[in-house]
C-alpha positions, 0 to 999 in steps of 0.5 A: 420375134426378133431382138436386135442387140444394138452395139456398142453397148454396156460398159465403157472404158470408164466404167471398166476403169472404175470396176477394176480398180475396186476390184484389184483394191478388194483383191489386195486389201480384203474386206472391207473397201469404202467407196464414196457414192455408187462406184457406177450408178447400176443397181446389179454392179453395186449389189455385185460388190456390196456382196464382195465386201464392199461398202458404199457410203454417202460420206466419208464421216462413214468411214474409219480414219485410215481406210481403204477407199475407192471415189467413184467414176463419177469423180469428187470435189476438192473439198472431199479430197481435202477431207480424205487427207484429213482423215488420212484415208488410202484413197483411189481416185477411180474418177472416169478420166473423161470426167477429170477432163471437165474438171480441168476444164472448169478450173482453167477457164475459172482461173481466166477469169470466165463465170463457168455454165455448166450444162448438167442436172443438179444432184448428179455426183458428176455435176456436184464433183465439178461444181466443188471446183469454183462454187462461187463462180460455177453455175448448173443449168438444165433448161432455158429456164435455168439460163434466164434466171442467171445473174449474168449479161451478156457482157460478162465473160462466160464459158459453158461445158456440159456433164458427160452423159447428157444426150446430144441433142438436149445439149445441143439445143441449150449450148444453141440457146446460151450463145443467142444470149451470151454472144461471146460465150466459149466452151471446151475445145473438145465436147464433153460428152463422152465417146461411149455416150454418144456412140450408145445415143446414134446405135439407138437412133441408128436402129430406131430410124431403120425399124420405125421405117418398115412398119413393124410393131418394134419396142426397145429396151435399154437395160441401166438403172433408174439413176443413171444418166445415160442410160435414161437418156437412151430411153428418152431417145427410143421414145422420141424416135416413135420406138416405144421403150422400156428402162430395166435393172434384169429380166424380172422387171419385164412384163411378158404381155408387153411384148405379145405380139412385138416383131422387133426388139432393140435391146441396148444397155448404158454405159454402167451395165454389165453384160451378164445381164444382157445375156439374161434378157436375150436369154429369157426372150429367146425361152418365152418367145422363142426370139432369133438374136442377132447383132447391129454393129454401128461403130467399133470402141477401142478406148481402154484406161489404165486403172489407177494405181493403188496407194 
């Protein structure tokens, strides 16, 4: 067997941003530190830090007036913000600065006048952060479904911009779609789609379309959670490319007879997971396998972001 550890891989610049900051917050204030909503949506990295002492709420009626609290990379809404004032909490914005960038975005052309399409999924923290910017004026849509059942014509003035995770190909499609309807639609000047996610979606179907070609039994795995966008769009990927694919937290989620008999592995990991447990799965394949390693570079990343500064 032979795993082919795809890159890029793991966390981004964003994330790495997230994490340090909640861990330069635990390191100068103690225990405990709040954070509004999983500070990324990986299973492993929350339990890291829940161990550490932090402490993850869904509200922020949660925590004590005055606290130390961390928002997410997934950013915030005015109104949370507003309600952090209020109670007077020290809080940090560890919002990934590619999510602030939709934020700006939504505002401005809220200000211009336009109703906002936002291409995204409902209930996704990113999603409910950007649309807490124009409410009335923001719409969420995920399908051509979505898009028929708007109270908009194609005379109104509309703009679109897209949740930072979604795949390529599924934004694509719909942008396609809202400008046969909306002929006079605009959108961002820059995609929103973050470098990180789409370097992570074309080293999937880089590998997927090499591997799909030589006629060996191939499997991919993608190491993320099951909340995390990005990483259950890789996923999708590997399966629309013909390459049977499986989302997991840590080698315990891996059934052994699953892969009796595969030739190739493409492991890959979202953008919120940590690299520790990549190197836990190649190592359980490399002791129940006997599996060579070898690494398939398809682009270099060199983005970093300054961690915010701490109140």
């Amino acid at each position: 067997m032979l795993i082919k550890l795809l890159f890029p891989r793991g966390f981004c610049a964003g994330v790495y941003r997230a994490t340090s900051a909640l861990n330069a917050a635990l390191n100068k204030y103690g225990t405990p530190v709040y954070v509004y909503h999983e500070i990324v949506h990986n299973k492993w990295v929350v339990d890291y830090f829940q161990q550490k002492g932090a402490v993850f709420v869904n509200s922020l009626d949660d925590i004590p007036d005055g606290s130390v609290t961390l928002f997410s990379a997934h950013g915030v809404s005015p109104q949370i913000e507003r309600q952090a004032q209020e109670k007077n909490l020290r809080y940090i914005d560890a919002s990934c600065p590619l999510v602030q960038k939709v934020h700006r975005e939504a505002k401005q052309f809220v200000q211009q006048g336009y109703s906002v399409l936002l291409i995204g999924h409902p209930h996704h923290d990113e999603v409910v952060g950007v649309q807490g910017e124009a409410p009335d004026k923001i719409f969420i849509v995920k399908s051509k479904e979505s898009i028929d059942s708007l109270p908009l014509t194609a005379k109104d003035k509309v703009a679109y911009i897209t949740q930072t995770t979604l795949s390529l190909d599924e934004s694509a499609t719909i942008i396609e779609y809202l400008k046969s309807r909306f002929p006079n639609i605009v959108g961002p000047a820059i995609k929103d789609i973050c470098y990180a996610t789409q370097n992570r979606q074309n080293a999937i179907k880089t590998a997927a379309n090499k591997y799909n070609q030589n006629k060996k039994n191939v499997k991919a795995i993608v190491v993320g959670s099951a909340n995390s966008s990005n990483s259950i769009r890789l996923k999708e990927i590997a399966l629309q490319h013909g390459i049977p694919a499986v989302l997991i937290d840590s080698p315990s989620d891996i059934n052994p007879d699953d892969f009796t008999g595969v030739d190739v592995v493409l492991l890959t990991a979202g953008a919120s997971a940590h690299e520790y447990v990549v190197k836990q799965v190649t190592e359980y394949f490399q002791s129940t396998f006997n599996a060579q390693v070898e690494e398939e570079r398809t682009c270099e990343e060199n983005t970093v972001f300054p961690i915010p500064s701490m109140p």
